[in-house]
PDB file of N, H, CA, C and O in Angstrom:
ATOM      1  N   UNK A   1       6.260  32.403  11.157  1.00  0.00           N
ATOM      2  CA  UNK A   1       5.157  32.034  10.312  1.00  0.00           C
ATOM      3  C   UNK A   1       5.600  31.920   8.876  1.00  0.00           C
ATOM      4  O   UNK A   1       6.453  32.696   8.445  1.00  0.00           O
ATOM      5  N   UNK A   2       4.954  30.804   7.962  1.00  0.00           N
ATOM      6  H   UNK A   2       4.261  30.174   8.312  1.00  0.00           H
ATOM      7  CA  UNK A   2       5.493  30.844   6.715  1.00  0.00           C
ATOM      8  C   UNK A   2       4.534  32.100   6.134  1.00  0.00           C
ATOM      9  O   UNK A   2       3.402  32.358   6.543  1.00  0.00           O
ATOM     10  N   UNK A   3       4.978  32.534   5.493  1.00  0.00           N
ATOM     11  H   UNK A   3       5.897  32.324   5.160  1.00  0.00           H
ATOM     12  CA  UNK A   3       5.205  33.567   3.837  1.00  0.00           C
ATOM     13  C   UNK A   3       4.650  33.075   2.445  1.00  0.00           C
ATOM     14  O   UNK A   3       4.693  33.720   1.397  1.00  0.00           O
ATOM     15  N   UNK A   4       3.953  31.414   2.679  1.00  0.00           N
ATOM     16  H   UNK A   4       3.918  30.890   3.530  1.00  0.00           H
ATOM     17  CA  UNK A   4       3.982  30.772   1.433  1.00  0.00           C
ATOM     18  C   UNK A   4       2.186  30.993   1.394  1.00  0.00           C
ATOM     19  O   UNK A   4       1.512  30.954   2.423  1.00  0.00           O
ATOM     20  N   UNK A   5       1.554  31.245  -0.101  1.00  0.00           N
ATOM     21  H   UNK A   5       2.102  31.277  -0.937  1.00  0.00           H
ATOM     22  CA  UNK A   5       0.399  31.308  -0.308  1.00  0.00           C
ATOM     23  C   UNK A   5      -0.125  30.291  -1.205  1.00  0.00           C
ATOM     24  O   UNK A   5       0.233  29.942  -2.330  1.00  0.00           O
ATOM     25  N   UNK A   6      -1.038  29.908  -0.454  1.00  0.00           N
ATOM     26  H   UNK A   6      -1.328  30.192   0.460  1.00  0.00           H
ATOM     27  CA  UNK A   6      -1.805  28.969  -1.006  1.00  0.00           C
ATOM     28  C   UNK A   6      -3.778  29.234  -1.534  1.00  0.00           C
ATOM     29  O   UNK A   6      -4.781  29.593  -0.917  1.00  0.00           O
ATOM     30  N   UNK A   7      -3.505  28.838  -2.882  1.00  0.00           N
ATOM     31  H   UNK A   7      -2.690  28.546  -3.383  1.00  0.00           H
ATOM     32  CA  UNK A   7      -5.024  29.186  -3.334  1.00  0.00           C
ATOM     33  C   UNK A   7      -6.098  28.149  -3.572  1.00  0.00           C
ATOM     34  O   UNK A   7      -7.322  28.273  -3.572  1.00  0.00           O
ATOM     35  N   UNK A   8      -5.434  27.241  -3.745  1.00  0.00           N
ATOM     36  H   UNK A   8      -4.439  27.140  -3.745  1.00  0.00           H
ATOM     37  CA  UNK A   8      -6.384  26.140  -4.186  1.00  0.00           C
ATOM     38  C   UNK A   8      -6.869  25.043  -2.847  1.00  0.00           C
ATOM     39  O   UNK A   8      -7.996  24.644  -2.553  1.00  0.00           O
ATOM     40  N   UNK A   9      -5.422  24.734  -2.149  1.00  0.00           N
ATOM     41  H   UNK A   9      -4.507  25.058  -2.388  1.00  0.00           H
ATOM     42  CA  UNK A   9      -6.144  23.906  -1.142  1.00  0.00           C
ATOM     43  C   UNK A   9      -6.430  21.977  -1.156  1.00  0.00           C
ATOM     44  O   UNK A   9      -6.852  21.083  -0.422  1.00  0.00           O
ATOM     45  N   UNK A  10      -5.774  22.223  -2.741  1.00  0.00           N
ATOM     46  H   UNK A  10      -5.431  22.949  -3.337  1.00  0.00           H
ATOM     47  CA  UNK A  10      -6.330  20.805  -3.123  1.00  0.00           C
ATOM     48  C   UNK A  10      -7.668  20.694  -3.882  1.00  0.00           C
ATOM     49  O   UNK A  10      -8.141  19.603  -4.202  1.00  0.00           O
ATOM     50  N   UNK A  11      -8.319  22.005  -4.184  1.00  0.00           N
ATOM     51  H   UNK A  11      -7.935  22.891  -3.924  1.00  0.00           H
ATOM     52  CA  UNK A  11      -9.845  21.999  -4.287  1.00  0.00           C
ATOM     53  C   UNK A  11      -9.717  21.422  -6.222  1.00  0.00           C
ATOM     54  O   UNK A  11     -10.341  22.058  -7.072  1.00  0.00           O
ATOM     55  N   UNK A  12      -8.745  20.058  -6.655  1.00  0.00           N
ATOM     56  H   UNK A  12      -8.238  19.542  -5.964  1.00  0.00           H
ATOM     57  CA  UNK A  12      -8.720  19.787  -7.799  1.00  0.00           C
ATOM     58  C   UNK A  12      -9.815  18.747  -8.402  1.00  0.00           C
ATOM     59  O   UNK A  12     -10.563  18.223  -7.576  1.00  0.00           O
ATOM     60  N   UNK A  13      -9.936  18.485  -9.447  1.00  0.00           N
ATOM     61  H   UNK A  13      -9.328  18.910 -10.117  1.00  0.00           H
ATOM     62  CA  UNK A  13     -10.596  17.143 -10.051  1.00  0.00           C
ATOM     63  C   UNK A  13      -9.741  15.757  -9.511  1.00  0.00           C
ATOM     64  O   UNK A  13     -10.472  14.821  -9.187  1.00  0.00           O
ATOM     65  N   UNK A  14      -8.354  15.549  -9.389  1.00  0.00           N
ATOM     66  H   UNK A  14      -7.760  16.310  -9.652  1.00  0.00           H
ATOM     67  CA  UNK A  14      -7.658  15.054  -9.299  1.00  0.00           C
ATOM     68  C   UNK A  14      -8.097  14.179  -7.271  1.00  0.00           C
ATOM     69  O   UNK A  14      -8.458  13.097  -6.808  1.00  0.00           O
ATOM     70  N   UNK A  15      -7.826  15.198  -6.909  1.00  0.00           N
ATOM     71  H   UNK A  15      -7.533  16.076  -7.286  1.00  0.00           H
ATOM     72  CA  UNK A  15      -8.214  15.556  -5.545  1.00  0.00           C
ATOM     73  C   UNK A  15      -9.136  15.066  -4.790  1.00  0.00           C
ATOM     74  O   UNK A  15      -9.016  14.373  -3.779  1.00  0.00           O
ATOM     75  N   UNK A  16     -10.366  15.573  -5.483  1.00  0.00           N
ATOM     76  H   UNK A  16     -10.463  16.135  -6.303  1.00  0.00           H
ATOM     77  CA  UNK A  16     -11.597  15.335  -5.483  1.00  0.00           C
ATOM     78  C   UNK A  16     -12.299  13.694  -6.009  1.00  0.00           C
ATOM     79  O   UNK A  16     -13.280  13.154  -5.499  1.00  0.00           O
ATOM     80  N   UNK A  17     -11.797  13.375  -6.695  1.00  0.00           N
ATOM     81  H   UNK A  17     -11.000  13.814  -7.109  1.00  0.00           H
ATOM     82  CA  UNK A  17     -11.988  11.828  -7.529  1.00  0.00           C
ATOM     83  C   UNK A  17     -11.280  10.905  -6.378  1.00  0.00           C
ATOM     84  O   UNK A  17     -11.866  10.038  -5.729  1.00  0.00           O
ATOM     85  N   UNK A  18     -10.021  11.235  -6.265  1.00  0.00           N
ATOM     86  H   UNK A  18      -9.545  11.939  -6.792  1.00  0.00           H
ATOM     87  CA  UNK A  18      -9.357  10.284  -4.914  1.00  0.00           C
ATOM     88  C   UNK A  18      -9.883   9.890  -3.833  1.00  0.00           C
ATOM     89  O   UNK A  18     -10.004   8.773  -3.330  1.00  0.00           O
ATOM     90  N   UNK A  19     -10.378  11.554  -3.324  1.00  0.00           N
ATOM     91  H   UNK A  19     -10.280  12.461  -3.733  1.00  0.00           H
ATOM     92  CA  UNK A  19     -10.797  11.187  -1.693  1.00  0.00           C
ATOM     93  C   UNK A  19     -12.675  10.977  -1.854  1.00  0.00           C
ATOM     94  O   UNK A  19     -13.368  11.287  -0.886  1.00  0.00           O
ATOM     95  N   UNK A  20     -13.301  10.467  -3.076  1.00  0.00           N
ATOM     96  H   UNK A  20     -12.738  10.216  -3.863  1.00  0.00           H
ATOM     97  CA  UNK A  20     -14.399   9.843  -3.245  1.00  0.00           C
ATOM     98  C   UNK A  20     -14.209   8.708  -3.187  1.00  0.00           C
ATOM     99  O   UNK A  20     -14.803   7.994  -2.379  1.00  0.00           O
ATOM    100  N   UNK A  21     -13.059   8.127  -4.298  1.00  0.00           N
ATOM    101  H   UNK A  21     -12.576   8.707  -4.954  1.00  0.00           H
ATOM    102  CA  UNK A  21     -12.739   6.881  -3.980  1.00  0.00           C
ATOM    103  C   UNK A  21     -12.466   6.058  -2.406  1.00  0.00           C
ATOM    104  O   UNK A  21     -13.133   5.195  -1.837  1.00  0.00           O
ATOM    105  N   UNK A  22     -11.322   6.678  -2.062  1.00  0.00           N
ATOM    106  H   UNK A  22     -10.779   7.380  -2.525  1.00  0.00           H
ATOM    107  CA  UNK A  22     -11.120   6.468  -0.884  1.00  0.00           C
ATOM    108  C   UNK A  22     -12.186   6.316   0.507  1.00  0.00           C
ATOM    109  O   UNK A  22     -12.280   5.682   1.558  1.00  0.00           O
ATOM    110  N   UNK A  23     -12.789   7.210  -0.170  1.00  0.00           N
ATOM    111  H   UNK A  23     -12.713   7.725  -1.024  1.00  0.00           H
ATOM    112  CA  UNK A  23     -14.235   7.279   1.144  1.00  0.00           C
ATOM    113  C   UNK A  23     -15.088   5.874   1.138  1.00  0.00           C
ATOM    114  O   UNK A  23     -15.436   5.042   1.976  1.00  0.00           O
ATOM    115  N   UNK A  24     -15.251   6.108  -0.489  1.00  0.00           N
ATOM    116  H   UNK A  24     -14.968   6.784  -1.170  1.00  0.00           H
ATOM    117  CA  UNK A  24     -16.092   4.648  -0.462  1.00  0.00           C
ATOM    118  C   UNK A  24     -15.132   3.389   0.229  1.00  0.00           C
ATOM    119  O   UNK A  24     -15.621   2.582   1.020  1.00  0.00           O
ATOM    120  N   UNK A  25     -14.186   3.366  -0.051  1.00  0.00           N
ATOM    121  H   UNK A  25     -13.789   4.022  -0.693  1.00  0.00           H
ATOM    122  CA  UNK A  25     -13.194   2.338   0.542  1.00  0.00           C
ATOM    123  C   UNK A  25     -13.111   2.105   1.891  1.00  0.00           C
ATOM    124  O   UNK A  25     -12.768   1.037   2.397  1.00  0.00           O
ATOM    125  N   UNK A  26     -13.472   3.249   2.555  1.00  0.00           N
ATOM    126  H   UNK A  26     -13.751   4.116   2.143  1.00  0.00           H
ATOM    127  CA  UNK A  26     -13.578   3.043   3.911  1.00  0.00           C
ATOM    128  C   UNK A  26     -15.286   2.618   4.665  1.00  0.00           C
ATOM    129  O   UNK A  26     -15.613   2.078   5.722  1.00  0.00           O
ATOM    130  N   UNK A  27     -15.998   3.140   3.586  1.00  0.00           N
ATOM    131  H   UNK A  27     -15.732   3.578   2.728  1.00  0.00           H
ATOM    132  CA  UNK A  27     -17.449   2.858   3.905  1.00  0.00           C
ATOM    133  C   UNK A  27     -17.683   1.100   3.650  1.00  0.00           C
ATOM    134  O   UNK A  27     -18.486   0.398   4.264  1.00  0.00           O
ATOM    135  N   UNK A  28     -16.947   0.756   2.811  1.00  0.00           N
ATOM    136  H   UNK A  28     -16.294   1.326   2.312  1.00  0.00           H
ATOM    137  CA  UNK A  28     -16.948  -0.918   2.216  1.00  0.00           C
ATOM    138  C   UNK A  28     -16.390  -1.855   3.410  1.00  0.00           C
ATOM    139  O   UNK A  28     -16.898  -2.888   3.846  1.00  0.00           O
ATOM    140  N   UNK A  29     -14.889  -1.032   3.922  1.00  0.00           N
ATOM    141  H   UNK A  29     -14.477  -0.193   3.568  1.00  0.00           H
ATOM    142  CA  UNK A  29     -14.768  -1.089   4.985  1.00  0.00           C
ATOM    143  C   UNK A  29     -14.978  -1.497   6.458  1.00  0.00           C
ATOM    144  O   UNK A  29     -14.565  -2.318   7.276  1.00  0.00           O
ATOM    145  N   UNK A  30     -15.862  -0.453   6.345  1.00  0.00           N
ATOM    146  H   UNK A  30     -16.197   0.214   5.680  1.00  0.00           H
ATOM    147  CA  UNK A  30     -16.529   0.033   7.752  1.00  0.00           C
ATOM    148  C   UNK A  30     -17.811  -1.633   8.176  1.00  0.00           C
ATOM    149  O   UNK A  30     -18.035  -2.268   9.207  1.00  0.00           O
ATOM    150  N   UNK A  31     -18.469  -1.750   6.335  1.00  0.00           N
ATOM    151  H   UNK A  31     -18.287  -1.235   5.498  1.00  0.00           H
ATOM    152  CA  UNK A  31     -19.569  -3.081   6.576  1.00  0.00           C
ATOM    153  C   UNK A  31     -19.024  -4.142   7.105  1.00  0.00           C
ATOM    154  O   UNK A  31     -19.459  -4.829   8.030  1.00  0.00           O
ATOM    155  N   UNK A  32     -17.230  -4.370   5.977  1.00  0.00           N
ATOM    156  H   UNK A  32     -16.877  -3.813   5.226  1.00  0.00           H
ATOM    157  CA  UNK A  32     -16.990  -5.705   6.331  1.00  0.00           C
ATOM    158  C   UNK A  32     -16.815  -6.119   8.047  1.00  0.00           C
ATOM    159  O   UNK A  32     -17.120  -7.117   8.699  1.00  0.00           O
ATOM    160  N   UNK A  33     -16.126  -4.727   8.404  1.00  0.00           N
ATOM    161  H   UNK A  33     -15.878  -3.916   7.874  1.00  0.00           H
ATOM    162  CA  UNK A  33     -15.675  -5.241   9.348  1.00  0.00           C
ATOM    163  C   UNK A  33     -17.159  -5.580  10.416  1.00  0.00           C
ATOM    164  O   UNK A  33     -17.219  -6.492  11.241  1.00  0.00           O
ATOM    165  N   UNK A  34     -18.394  -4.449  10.076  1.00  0.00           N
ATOM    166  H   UNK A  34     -18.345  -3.708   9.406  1.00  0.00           H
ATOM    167  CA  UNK A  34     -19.603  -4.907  10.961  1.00  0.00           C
ATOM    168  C   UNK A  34     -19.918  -6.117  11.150  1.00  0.00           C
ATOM    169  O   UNK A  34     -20.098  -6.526  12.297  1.00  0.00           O
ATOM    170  N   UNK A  35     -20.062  -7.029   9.936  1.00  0.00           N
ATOM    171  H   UNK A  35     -19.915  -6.698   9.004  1.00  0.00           H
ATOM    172  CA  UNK A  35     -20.667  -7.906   9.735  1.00  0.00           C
ATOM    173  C   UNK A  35     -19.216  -9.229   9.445  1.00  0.00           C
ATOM    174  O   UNK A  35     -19.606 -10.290   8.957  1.00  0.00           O
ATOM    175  N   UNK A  36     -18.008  -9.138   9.681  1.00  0.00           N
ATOM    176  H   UNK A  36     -17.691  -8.276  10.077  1.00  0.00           H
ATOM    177  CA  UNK A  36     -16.736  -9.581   9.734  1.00  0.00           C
ATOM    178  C   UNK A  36     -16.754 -10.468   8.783  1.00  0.00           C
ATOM    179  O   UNK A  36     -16.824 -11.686   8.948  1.00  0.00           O
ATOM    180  N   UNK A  37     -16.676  -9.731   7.475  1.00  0.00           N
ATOM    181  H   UNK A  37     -16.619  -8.741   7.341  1.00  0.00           H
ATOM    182  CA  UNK A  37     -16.208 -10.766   6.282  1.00  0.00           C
ATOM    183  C   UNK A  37     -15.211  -9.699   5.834  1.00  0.00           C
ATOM    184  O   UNK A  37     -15.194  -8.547   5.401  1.00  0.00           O
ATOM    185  N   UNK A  38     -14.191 -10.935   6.248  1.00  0.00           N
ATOM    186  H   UNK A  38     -14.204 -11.872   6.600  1.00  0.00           H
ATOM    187  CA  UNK A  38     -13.045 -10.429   6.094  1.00  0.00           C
ATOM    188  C   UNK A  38     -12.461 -10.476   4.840  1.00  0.00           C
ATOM    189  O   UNK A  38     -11.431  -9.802   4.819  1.00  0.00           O
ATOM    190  N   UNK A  39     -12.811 -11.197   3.423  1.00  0.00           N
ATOM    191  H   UNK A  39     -13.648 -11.744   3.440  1.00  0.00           H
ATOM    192  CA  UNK A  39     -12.508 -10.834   2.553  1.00  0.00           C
ATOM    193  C   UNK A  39     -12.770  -9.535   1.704  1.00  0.00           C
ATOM    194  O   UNK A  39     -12.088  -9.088   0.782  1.00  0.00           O
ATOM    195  N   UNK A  40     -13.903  -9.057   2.236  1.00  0.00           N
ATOM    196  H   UNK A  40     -14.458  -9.420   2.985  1.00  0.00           H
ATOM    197  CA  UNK A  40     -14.303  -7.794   1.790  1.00  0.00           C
ATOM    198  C   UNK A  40     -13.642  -6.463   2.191  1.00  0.00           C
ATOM    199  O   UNK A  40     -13.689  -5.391   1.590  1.00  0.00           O
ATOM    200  N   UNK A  41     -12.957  -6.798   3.447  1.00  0.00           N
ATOM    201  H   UNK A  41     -12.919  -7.670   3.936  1.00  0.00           H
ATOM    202  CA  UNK A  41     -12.262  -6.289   4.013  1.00  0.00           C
ATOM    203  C   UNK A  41     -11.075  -5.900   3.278  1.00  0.00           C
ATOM    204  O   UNK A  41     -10.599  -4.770   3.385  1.00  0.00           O
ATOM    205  N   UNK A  42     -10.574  -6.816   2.522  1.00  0.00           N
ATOM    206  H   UNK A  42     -10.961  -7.735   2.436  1.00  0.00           H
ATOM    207  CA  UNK A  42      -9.029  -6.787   1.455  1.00  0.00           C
ATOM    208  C   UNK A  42      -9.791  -6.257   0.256  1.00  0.00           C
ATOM    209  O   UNK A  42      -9.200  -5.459  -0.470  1.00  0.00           O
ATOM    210  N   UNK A  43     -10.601  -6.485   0.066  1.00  0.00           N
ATOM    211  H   UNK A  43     -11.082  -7.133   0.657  1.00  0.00           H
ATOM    212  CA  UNK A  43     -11.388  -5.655  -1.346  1.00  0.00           C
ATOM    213  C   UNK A  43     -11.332  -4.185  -0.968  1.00  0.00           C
ATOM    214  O   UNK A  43     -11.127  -3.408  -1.900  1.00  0.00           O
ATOM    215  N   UNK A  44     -11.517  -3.558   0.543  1.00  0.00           N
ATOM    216  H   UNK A  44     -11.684  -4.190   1.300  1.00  0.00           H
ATOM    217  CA  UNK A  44     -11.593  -2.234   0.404  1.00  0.00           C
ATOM    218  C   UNK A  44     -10.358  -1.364   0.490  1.00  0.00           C
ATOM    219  O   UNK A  44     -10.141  -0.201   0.150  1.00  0.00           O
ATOM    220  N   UNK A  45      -9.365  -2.623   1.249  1.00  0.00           N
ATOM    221  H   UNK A  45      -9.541  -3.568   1.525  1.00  0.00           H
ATOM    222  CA  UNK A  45      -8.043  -2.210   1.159  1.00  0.00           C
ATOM    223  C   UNK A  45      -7.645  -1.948  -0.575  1.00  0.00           C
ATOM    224  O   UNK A  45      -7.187  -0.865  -0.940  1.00  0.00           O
ATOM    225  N   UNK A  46      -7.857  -2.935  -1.413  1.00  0.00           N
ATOM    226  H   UNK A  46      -8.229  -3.815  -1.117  1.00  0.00           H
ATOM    227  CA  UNK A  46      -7.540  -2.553  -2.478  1.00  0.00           C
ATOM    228  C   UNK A  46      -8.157  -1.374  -3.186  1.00  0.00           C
ATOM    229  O   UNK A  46      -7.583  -0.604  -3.956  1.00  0.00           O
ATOM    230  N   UNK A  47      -9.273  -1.359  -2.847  1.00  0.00           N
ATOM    231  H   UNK A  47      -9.739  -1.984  -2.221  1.00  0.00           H
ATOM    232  CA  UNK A  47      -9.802   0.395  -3.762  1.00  0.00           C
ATOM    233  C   UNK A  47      -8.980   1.189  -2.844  1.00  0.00           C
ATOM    234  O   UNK A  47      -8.188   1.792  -3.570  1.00  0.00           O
ATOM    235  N   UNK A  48      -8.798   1.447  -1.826  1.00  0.00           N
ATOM    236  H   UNK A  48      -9.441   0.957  -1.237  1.00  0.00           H
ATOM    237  CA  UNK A  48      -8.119   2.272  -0.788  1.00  0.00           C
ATOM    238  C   UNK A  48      -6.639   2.785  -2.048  1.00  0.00           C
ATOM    239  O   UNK A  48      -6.432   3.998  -2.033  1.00  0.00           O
ATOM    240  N   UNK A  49      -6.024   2.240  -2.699  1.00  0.00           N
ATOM    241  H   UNK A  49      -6.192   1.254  -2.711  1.00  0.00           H
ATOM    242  CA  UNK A  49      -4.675   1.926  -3.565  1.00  0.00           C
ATOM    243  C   UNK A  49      -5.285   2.303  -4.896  1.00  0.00           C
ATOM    244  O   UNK A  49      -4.931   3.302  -5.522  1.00  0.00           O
ATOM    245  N   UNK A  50      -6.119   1.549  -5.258  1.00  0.00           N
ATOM    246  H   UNK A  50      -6.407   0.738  -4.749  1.00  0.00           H
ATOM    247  CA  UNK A  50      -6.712   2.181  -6.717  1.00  0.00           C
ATOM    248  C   UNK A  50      -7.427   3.888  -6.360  1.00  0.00           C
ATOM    249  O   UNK A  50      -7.588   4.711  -7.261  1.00  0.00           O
ATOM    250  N   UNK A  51      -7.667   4.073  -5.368  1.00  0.00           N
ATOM    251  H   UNK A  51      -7.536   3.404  -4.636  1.00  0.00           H
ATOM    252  CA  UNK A  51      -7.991   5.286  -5.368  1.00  0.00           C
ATOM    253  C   UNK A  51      -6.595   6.657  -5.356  1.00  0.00           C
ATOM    254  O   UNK A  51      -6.527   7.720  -5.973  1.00  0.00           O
ATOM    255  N   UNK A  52      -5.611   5.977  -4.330  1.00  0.00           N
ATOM    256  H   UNK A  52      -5.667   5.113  -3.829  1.00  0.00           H
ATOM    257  CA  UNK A  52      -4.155   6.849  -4.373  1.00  0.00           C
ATOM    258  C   UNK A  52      -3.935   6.541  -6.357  1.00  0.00           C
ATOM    259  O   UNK A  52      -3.696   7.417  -7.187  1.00  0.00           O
ATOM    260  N   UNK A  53      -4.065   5.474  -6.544  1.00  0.00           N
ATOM    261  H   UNK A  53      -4.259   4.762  -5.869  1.00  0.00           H
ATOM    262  CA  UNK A  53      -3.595   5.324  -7.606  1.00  0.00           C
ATOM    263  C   UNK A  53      -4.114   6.424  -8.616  1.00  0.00           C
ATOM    264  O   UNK A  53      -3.349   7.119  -9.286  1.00  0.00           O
ATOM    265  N   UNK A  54      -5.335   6.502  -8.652  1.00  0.00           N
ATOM    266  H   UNK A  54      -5.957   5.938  -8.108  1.00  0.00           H
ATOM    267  CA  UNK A  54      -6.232   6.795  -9.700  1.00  0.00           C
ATOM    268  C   UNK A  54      -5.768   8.812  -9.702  1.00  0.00           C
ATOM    269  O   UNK A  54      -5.675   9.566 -10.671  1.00  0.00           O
ATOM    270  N   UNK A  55      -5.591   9.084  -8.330  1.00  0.00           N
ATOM    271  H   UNK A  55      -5.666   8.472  -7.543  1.00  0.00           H
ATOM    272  CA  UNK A  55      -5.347  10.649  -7.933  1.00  0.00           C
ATOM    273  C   UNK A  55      -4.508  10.830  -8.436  1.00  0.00           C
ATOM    274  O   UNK A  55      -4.496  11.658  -9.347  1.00  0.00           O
ATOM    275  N   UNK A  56      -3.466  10.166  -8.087  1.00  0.00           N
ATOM    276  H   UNK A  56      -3.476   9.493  -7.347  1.00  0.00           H
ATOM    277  CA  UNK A  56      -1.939  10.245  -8.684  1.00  0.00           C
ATOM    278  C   UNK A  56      -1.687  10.580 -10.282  1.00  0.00           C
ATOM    279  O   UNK A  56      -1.004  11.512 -10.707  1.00  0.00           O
ATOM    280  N   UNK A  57      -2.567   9.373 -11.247  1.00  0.00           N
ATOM    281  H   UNK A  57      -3.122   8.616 -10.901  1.00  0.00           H
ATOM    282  CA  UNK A  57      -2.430   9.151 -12.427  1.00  0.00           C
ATOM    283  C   UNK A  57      -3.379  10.637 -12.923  1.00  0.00           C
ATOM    284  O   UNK A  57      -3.009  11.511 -13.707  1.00  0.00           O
ATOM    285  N   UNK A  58      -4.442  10.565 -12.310  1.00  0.00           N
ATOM    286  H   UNK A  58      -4.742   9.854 -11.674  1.00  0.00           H
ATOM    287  CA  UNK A  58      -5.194  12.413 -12.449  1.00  0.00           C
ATOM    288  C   UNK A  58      -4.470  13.526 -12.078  1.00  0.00           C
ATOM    289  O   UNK A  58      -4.822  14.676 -12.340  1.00  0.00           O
ATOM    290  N   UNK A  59      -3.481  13.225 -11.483  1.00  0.00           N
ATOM    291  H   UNK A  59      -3.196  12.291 -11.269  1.00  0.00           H
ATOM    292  CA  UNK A  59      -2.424  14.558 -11.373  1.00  0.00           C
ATOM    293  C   UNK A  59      -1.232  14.825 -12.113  1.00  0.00           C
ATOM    294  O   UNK A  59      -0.587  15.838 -12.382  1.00  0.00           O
ATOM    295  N   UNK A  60      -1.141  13.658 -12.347  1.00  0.00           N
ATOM    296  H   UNK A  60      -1.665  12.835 -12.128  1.00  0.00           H
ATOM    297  CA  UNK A  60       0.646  13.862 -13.301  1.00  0.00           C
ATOM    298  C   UNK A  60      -0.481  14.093 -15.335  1.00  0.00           C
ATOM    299  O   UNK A  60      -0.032  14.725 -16.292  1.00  0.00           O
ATOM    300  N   UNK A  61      -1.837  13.357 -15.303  1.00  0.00           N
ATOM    301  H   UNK A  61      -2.201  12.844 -14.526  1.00  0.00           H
ATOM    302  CA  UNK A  61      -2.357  14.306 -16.911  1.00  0.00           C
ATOM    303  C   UNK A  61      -2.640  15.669 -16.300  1.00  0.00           C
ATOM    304  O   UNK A  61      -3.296  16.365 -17.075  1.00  0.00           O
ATOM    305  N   UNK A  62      -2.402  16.153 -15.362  1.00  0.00           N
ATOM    306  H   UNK A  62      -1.869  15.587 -14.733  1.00  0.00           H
ATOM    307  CA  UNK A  62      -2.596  18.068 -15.651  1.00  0.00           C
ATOM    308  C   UNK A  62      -3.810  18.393 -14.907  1.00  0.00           C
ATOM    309  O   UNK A  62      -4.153  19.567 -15.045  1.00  0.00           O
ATOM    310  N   UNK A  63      -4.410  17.816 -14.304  1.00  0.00           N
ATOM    311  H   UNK A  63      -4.131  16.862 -14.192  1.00  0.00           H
ATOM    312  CA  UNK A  63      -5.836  17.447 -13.407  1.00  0.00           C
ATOM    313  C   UNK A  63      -6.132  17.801 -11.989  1.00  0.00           C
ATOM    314  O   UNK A  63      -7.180  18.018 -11.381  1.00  0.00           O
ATOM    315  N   UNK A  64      -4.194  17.783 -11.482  1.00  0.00           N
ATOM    316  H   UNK A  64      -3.343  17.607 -11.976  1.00  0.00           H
ATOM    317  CA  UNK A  64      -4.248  18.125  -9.977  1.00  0.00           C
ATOM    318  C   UNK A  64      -4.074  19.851  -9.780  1.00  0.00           C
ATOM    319  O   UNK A  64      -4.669  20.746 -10.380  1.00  0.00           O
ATOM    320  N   UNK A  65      -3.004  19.946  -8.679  1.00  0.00           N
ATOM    321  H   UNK A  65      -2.521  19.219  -8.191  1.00  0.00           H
ATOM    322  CA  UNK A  65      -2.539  21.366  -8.751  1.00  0.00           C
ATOM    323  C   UNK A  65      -1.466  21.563  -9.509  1.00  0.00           C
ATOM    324  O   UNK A  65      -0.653  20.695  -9.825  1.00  0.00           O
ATOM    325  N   UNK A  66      -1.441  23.036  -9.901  1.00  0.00           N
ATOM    326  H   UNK A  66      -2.102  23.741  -9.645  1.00  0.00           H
ATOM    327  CA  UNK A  66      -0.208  23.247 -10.779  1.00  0.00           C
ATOM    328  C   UNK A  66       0.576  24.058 -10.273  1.00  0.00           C
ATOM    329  O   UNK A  66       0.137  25.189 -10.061  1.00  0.00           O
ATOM    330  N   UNK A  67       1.834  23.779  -9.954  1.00  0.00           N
ATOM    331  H   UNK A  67       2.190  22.861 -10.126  1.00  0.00           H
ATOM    332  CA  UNK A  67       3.316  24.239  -9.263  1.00  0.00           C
ATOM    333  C   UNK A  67       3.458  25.646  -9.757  1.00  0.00           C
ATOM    334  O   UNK A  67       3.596  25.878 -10.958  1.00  0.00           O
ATOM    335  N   UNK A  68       3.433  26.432  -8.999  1.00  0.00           N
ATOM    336  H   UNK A  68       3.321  26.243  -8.023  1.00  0.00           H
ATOM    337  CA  UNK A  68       3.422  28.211  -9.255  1.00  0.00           C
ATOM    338  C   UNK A  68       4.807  28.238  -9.202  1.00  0.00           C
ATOM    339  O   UNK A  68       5.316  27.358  -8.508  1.00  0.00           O
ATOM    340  N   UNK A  69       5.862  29.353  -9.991  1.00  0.00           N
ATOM    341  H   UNK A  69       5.448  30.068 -10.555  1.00  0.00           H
ATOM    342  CA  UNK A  69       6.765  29.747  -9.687  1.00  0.00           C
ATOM    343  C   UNK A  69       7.355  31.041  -9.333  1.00  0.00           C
ATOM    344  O   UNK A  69       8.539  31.110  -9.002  1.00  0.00           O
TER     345      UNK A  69
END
């Protein structure tokens, strides 16, 4: 078993902003494909990326988790 402790979980702003984004991306998603307009479809792929993006850029300003030593 690992030995390693974990407190947060991810429970960041950083974190949290992403996998909102992302959700919606899949809910935008989820229509195109109901109703098969498939360009909307590449629209949700792209927030899907602006959302990694957006987490990413919220984690490296100080927003995500911070590396214990």
């Amino acid at each position: 078993m690992s030995t390693e402790h974990h407190d947060n979980h991810g429970n960041t702003p950083a974190a949290w902003t992403a996998v909102a984004i992302i959700t919606i991306a899949f809910i935008v998603g989820m229509f195109a494909v109901i109703f098969g307009n498939w360009p909307l479809l590449y629209v949700a792929f792209g927030i899907v990326i602006i959302g990694a993006v957006v987490g990413k850029v919220m984690s490296m300003m100080g927003m995500g988790a911070q590396p214990t030593d």
